[in-house]
C-alpha positions in Angstrom: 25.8 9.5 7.7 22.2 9.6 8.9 20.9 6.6 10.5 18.2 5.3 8.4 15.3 2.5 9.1 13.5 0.2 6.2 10.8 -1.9 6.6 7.6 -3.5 5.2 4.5 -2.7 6.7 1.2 -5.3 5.5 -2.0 -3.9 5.6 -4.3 -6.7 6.0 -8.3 -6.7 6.3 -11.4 -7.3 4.8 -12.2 -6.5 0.9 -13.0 -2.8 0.8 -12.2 -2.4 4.6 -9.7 0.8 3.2 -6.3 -1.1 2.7 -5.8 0.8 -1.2 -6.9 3.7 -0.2 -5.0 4.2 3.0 -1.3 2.9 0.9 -2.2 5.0 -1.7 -2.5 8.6 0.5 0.8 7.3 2.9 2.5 7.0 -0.5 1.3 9.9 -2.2 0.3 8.6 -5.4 -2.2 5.9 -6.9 -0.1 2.9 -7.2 -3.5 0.7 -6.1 -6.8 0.6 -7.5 -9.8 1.7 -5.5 -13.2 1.1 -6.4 -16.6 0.6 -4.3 -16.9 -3.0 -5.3 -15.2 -5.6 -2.8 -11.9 -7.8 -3.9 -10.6 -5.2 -5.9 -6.7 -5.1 -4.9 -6.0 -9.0 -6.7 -2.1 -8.9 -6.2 0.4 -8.0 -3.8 1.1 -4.6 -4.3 3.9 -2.7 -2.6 3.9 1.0 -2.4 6.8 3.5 -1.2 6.9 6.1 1.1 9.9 8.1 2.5 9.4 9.8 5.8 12.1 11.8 7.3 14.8 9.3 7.7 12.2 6.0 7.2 11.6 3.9 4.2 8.1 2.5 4.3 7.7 -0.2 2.0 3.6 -1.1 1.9 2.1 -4.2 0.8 -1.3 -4.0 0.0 -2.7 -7.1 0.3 -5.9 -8.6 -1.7 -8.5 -9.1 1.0 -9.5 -11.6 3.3 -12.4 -13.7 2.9 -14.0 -17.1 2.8 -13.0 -18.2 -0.8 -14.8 -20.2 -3.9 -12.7 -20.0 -6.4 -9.5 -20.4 -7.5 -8.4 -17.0 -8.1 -9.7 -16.3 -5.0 -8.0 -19.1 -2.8 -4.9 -17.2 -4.7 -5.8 -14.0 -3.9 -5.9 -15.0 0.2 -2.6 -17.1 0.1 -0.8 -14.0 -1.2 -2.5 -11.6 1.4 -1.7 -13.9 4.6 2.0 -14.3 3.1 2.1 -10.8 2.7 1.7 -10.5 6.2 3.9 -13.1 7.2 6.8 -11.4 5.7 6.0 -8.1 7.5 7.8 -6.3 10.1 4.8 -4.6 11.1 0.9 -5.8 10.4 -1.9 -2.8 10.3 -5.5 -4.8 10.5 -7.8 -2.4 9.1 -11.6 -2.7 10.6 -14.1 -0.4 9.2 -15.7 1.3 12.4 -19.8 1.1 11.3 -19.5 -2.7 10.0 -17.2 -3.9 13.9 -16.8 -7.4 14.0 -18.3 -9.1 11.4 -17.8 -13.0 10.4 -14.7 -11.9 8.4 -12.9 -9.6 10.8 -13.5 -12.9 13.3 -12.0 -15.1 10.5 -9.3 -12.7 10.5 -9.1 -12.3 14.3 -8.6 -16.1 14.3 -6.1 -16.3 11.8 -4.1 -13.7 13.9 -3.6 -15.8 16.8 -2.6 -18.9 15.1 0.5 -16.9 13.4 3.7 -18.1 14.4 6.5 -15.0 14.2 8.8 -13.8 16.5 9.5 -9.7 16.7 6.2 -8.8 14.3 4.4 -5.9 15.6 0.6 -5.9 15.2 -1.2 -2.5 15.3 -4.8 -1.5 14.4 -6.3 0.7 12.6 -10.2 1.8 12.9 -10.8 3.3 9.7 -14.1 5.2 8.4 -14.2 6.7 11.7 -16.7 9.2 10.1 -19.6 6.9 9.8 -19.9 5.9 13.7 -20.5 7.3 17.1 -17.8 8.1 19.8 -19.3 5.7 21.9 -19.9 3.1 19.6 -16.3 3.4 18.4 -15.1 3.0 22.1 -17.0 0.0 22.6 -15.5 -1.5 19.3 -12.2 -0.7 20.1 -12.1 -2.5 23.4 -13.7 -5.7 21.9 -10.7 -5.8 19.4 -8.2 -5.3 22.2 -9.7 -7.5 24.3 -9.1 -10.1 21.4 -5.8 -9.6 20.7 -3.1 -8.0 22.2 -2.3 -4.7 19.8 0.6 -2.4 20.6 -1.3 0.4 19.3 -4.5 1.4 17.9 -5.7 4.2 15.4 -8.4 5.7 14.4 -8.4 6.9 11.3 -10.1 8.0 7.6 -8.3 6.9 5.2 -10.3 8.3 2.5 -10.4 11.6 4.3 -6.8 11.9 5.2 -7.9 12.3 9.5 -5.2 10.2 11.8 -3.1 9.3 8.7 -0.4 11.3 9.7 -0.1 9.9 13.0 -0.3 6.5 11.6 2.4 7.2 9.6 4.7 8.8 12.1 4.4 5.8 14.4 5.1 3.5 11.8 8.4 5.1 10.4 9.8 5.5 14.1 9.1 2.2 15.0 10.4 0.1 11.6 14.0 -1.7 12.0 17.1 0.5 11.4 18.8 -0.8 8.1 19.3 0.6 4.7 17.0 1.8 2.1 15.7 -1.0 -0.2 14.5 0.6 -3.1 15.6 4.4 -4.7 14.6 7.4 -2.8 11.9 8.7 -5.8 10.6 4.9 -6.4 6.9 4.8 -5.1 6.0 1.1 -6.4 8.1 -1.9 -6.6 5.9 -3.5 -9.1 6.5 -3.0 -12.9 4.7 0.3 -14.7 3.1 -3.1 -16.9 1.0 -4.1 -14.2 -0.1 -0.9 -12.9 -1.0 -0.1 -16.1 -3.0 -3.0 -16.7 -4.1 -2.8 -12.8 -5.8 0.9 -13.7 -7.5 -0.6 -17.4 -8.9 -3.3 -14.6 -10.5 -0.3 -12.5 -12.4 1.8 -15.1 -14.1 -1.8 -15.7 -15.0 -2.6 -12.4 -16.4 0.8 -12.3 -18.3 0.9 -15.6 -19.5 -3.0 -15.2 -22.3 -4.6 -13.2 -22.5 -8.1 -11.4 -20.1 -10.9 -11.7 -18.7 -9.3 -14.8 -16.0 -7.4 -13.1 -14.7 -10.7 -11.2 -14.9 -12.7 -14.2 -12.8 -10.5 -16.6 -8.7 -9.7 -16.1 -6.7 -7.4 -17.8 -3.1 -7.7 -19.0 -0.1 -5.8 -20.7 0.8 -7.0 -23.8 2.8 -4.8 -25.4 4.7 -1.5 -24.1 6.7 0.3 -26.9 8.7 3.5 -25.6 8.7 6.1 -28.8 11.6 8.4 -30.0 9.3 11.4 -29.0 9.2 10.3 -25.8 5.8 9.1 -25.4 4.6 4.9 -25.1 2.4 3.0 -26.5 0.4 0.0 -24.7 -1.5 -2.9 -26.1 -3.8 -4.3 -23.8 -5.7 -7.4 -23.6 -9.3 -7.5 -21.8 -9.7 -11.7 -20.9 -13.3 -12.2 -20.7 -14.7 -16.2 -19.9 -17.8 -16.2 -22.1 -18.3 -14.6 -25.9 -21.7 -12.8 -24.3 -19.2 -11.1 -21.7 -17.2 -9.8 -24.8 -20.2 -7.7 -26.2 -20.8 -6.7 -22.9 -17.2 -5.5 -22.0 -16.9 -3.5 -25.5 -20.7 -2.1 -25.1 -22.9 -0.8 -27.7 -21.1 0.7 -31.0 -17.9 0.2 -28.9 -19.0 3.1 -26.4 -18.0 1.3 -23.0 -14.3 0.1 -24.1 -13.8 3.7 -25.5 -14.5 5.4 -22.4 -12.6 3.1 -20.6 -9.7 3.8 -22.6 -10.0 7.2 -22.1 -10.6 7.0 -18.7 -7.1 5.0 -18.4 -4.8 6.7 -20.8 -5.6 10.1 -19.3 -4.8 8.7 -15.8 -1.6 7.0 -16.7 -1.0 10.0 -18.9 -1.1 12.5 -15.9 0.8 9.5 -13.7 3.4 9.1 -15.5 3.5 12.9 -17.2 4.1 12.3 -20.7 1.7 11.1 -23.6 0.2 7.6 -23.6 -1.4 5.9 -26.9 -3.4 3.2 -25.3 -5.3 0.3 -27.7 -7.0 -2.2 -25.7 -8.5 -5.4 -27.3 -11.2 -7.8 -25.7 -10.4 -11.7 -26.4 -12.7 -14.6 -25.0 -10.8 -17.0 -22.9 -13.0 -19.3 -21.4 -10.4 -21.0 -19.1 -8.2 -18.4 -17.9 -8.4 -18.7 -14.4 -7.0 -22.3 -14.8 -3.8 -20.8 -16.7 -0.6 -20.3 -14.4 0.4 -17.4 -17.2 -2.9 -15.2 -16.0 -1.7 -15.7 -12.6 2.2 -14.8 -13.0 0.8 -11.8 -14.4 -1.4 -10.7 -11.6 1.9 -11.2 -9.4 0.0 -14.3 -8.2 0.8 -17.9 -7.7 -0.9 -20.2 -9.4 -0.1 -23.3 -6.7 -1.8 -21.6 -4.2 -4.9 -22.0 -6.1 -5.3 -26.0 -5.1 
């Protein structure tokens, strides 16, 4: 019997830094949402990957950052527990931004961690956008900080290092047995990543605070005889003028939206999707525990 290894690996760093992005080539398949616009990834999101002999089990972490609001002091409790539960922790720095006020609050929170036999490795990404030199300098300053056992450079959008970053990880996670099936690539429920993907054709189509005030959720999911699903989704929106917003004139933006999503779950999950999405006015639903057991969040981490 082969010898196998299993572990989770946290990718922690700031909003947009390239933690989605990076999970989502190792694994293979979009099982996080990606967009340009900064707290994107809301929940803990763990992602798959077999290597070889290796399980990799990612959790994508929302990022870190200095927060105001509820969801967001949610958001961070979930992404520092995330890497408390780790066996190995990947900071992600984006090479052209260095060390900025949040990779220092990061840095920071780094030292004051308290666990025994967690590796911590970084990872430069968007290598692309800086100089050799430049990059040298940066990666010295980070080592001189904290004491990595291995640094990468790397594009995660680009796919250059990746591989290397992924062999080093599966050698080096515990031996033990696989966790999850060998063809699972997410441990969260098709639900949530459906609702997850609605979530990112919004954030792309939308403007402003829009995006952060909105959430999305699975309300229904009905598997048909002919082997297709339908899904009933709900858009939460806090104030009626976000509503008329969110649906757009004659209906155009929530129609492209659910195009956008049913074809991508449709190609996902190969077989035909009948998505209907709804948009309901819910002023207080980032004081409801439900919106956050939904997100995969914890609504007692929000006081």
């Amino acid at each position: 019997m082969k010898n196998t290894k299993c572990g989770f690996v946290a990718l922690i760093g700031e909003p947009n830094a390239g933690k989605s992005t990076l999970m989502n080539r190792i694994v293979g398949a979009k099982v996080s949402i990606v967009t340009h616009k900064v707290q994107t990834t809301r929940a803990r999101i763990r992602g798959i990957a077999m290597q070889e002999n290796s399980q990799l089990v990612f959790v994508d972490t929302p990022g870190l950052f200095k927060t105001r609001r509820k969801l967001d002091k949610a958001m961070v409790a979930a992404a520092w527990s995330g890497a408390a539960d780790a066996d190995i922790v990947v900071l992600i720095v984006e090479a052209h931004r260095g060390i900025t006020s949040g990779v220092e609050m990061i840095l920071e929170g780094l030292e004051k961690r308290d666990v025994k036999d967690q590796r911590l490795i970084l990872a430069i990404n968007k290598i692309d956008k800086i100089k050799s030199d430049a990059l040298l300098s940066l990666t010295q300053s980070l080592n001189q900080r904290l004491n990595f056992e291995e640094t990468f450079m790397i594009s995660a959008e680009k796919g250059y290092g990746v591989k290397v970053l992924q062999d080093w990880l599966s050698e080096n996670l515990p031996v033990g047995p696989y966790l999850y099936p060998e063809d699972q690539i997410a441990d969260v429920p098709m639900r949530m990543i459906a609702a997850e993907m609605t979530r990112e054709k919004l954030m792309l189509r939308l403007h402003q605070e829009l995006p952060y005030t909105l959430t999305v959720e699975t309300e229904k999911w009905d598997e048909k005889k002919d082997g297709s699903v339908r899904i009933e989704q709900v858009i939460y929106v806090a104030r009626e003028g976000h509503k008329g917003i969110a649906l757009g004139p004659k209906g155009e933006t929530i129609k492209s939206v659910s195009m956008a999503s049913r074809n991508e779950l449709k190609e996902m999950m190969g077989r035909e999707v009948h998505l209907f999405l709804q948009v309901r006015v819910r002023p207080n639903w980032e004081n409801e525990a439900e919106r956050y057991t939904e997100m995969g969040l914890n609504f007692k981490d929000t006081k």
